[in-house]
N, C-alpha and C positions, 0 to 999 in steps of 0.2 A: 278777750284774752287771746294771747298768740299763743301758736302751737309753743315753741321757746318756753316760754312763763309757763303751762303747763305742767313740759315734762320734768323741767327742773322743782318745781313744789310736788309732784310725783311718782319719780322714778328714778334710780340709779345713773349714775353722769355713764357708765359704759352704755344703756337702756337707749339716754336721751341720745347722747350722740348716733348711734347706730338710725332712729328715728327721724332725725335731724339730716341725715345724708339720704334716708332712702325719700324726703320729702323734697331735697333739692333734684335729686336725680329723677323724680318723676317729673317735674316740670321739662327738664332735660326731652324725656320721653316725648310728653305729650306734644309739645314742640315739634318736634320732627316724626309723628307719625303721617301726616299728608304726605310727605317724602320720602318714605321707606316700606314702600305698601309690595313691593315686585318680587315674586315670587323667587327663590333661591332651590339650588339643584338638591340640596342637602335636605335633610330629613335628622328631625329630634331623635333622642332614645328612645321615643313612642312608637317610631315608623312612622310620624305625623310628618308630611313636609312642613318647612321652613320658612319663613317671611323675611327679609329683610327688616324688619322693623323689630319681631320676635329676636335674632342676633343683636341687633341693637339695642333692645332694650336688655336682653340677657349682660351683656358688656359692660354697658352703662352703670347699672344696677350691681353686679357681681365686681368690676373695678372700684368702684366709689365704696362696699362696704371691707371689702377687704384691705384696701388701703387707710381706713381706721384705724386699724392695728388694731382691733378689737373685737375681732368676730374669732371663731376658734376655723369654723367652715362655712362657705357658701355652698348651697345645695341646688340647683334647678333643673326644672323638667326640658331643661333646652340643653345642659351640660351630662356628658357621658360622665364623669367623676367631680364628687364636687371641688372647690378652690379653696386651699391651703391657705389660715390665715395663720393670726399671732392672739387670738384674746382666748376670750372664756363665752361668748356667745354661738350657738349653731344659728345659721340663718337658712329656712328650704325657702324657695321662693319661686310662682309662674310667676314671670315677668310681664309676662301680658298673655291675660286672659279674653279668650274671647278672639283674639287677631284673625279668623274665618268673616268674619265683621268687619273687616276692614275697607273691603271694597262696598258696603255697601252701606257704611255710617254709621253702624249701629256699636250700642255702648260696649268698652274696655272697661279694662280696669287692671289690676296690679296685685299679686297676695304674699305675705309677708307672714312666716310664721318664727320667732327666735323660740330657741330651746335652748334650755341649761345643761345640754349632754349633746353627745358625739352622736350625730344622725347614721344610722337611723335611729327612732326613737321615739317610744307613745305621745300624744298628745298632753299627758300628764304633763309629761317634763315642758309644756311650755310657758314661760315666761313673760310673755308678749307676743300680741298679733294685729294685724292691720291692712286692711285693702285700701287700695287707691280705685276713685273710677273717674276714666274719662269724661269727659264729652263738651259743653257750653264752656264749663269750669270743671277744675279737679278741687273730689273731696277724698279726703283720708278719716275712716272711719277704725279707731283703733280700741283697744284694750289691754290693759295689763295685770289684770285679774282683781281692779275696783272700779266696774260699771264700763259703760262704751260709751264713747263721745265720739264727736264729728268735730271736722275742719275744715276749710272753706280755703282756697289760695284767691287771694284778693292782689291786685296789682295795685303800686302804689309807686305812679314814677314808674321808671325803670324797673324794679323791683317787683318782685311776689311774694307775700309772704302767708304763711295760714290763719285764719282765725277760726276763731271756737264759733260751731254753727249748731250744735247739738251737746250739754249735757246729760248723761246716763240716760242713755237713750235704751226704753224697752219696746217687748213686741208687743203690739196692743192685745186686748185679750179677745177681742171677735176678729177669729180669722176671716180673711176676707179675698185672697188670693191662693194661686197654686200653681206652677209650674214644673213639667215631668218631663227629663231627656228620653233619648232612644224612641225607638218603635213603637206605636202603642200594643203594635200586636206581638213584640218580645217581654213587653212586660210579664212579670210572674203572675199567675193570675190572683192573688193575693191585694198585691199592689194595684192590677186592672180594677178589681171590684172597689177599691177602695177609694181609687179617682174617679169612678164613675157612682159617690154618694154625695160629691162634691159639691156640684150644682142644684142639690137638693137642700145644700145646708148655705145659699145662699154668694159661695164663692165663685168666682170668675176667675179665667185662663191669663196669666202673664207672664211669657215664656220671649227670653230676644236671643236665648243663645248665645249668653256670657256668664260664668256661673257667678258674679259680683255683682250682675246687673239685676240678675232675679232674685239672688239672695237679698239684696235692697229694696226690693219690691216687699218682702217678707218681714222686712227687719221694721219697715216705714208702715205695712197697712194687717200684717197677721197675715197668716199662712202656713204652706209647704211649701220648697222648693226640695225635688229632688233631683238624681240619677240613678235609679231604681238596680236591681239586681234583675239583671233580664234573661231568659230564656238564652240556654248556650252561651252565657256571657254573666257566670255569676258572682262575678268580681264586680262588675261594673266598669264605669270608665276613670273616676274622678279618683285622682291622687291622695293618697293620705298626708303627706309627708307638707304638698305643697300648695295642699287644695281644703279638702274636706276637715281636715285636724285646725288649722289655723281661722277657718271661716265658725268648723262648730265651736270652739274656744271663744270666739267673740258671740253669735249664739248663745250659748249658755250663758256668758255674763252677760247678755242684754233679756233675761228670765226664759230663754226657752230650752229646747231640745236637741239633740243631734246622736242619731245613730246610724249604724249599717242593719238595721232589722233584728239583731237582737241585742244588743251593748250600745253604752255609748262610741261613738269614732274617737274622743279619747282615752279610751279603753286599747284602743288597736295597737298592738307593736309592731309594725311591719319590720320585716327584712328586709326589704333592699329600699335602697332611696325609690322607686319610682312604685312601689305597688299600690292598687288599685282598691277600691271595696266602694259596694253600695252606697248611697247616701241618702239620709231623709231627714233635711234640715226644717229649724222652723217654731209655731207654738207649738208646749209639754205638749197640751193635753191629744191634739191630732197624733202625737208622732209616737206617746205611749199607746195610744190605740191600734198605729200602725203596727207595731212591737207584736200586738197580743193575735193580730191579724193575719200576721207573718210566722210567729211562731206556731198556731194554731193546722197553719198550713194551707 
C-alpha cells in the first residue's frame, strides 16, 4: 500500500495533504544534505549554531506546508517566531534532527508534530505525528492516534514514492536497548542508579546522537531512550513543542510510555514555542519505574 491509499482510507483530506508535502519535501532534503553540510555564522533560538542544511531544510519544510493553505502555523526550533498560515492545523517541527552528524554520517531524521490549537500547546492537543530518518533510504514512521505504521520511499523511474513497510508497529515487551544524553556524571543520581541496573537486566548501550535514530532503536528492539534531567540543568535539553510531545505521541500509540519523571510529556503545557523538559521514552513498565525512582528522590 502507498503512503497516498493510506492516508486517504485514514485521515482527514486537510491531515492527508499536510503528510503528503511534508513526504515530498523530505526527499527534497535528503537529496541535498551532502551539499549543505558548511557551517553558517548564525545561531538558532537555542544559541545552537546553524548548518546550512538545518536552514535548508527549515525553508524547505516551513514553505511547502504553509503554502497548503492549510496549516493555521509553522513552528520550528530554527525560526524566532513561528509562520503565518491560513488553515486550522499547527505544525511544531525540528527539521533536522541530529545535523551535529552530519559531517560524520551518522543517522538524521525529521520530527513533525500537528496540533489542533494555536502553539504553544499540550501534547493532548495533537492530532498527528511523524518522523522522518535518513540514511540508505528514508522511512516516515507516523501516527494519528490508530496504531504507528512505517513507509518506505522506493524509487520507481524517475520517481519516489512511499510504501507501507510496517503495520501497527509495537515496542516489544523484553527491553533490550538504552540510550542516555548529557554527562553521566550530571545525571541526577536517581536516573544514575537506574542506568547502572541496566546491564544486569540484559540490555545493551545504543546511543548515535540523533533523538529519531535512538528513538528507533526503542521503537524496533524494547527499551529507553532518554535526555535525562541533569544536575544544574533540570529542564533538560529536548524540546517539547518539537521533540519529545510529537516522538512520545507516537510512543504511546505504538504501547509504551513517555514522561518527564513525574507525568506524562503530554501532560506538559509549555509556554513558549521552545521550552525544554526532561525525557524518558520507551517500554510502560521501565519508564513507570523510572517515575517511582524519581519521585522517591
Amino acid at each position: 500500500m502507498r503512503l497516498d491509499e493510506f492516508l486517504k482510507l485514514n485521515v482527514s483530506e486537510d491531515l492527508a495533504q499536510i503528510t503528503t508535502t511534508i513526504a515530498q519535501s523530505c526527499i527534497t532534503v535528503w537529496e541535498n544534505i551532502p551539499f549543505k553540510s558548511g557551517l553558517l555564522a548564525d545561531v538558532n533560538p537555542s544559541g545552537e549554531r546553524q548548518k546550512a542544511i538545518d536552514v535548508f531544510s527549515n525553508d524547505v519544510f516551513a514553505d511547502a506546508l504553509v503554502g497548503t493553505g492549510l496549516v493555521r502555523e509553522v513552528a520550528s526550533e530554527e525560526m524566532e517566531e513561528a509562520a503565518a498560515g491560513k488553515g486550522r492545523v499547527s505544525v511544531a517541527m525540528d527539521p533536522l534532527d541530529g545535523s551535529s552528524n552530519v559531517e560524520t554520517n551518522n543517522p538524521l531524521g525529521s520530527i513533525f508534530g500537528m496540533y489542533s490549537e494555536p502553539l504553544p500547546c499540550s501534547g493532548r492537543n495533537l492530532v498527528g505525528a511523524l518522523y522522518v530518518t535518513y540514511g540508505n533510504s528514508i522511512t516516515i514512521t507516523l501516527s494519528f492516534g490508530k496504531g504507528v505504521h512505517r513507509f518506505a520511499a522506493v524509487r520507481k523511474g524517475p520517481e519516489m514514492s512511499f510504501e507501507l513497510l510496517g503495520l501497527d508497529l509495537k515496542i516489544p515487551e523484553k527491553p533490550q536497548v538504552y540510550g542516555v544524553g548529557g554527562a553521566r556524571k550530571d545525571w541526577i543520581p536517581p536516573v544514575r542508579d537506574f542506568v547502572d541496573s541496566f546491564e544486569g537486566r540484559g540490555m545493551r548501550v545504543r546511543y548515535c546522537g540523533t533523538f529519531v535514530g535512538d528513538y528507533n532503536q526503542v521503537l524496533s528492539r524494547g527499551g529507553i531512550f532518554a535526555y535525562p534531567a541533569l544536575v544544574g540543568k533540570p529542564a533538560g535539553k529536548l524540546r517539547v513543542l518539537y521533540e519529545t510531545a510529537p516522538i512520545g505521541y507516537i510512543n504511546e500509540q505504538a504501547g509504551g510510555y513517555a514522561t518527564d519523571g513525574t507525568k506524562s510529556i503530554l501532560d506538559i503545557s509549555p509556554r513558549s514555542l521552545s521550552e525544554t523538559s526532561p525525557a524518558y521514552l520507551g517500554s510502560a513498565p521501565l519508564l513507570h519505574e523510572l517515575e517511582r525512582l524519581v519521585s522517591a528522590g
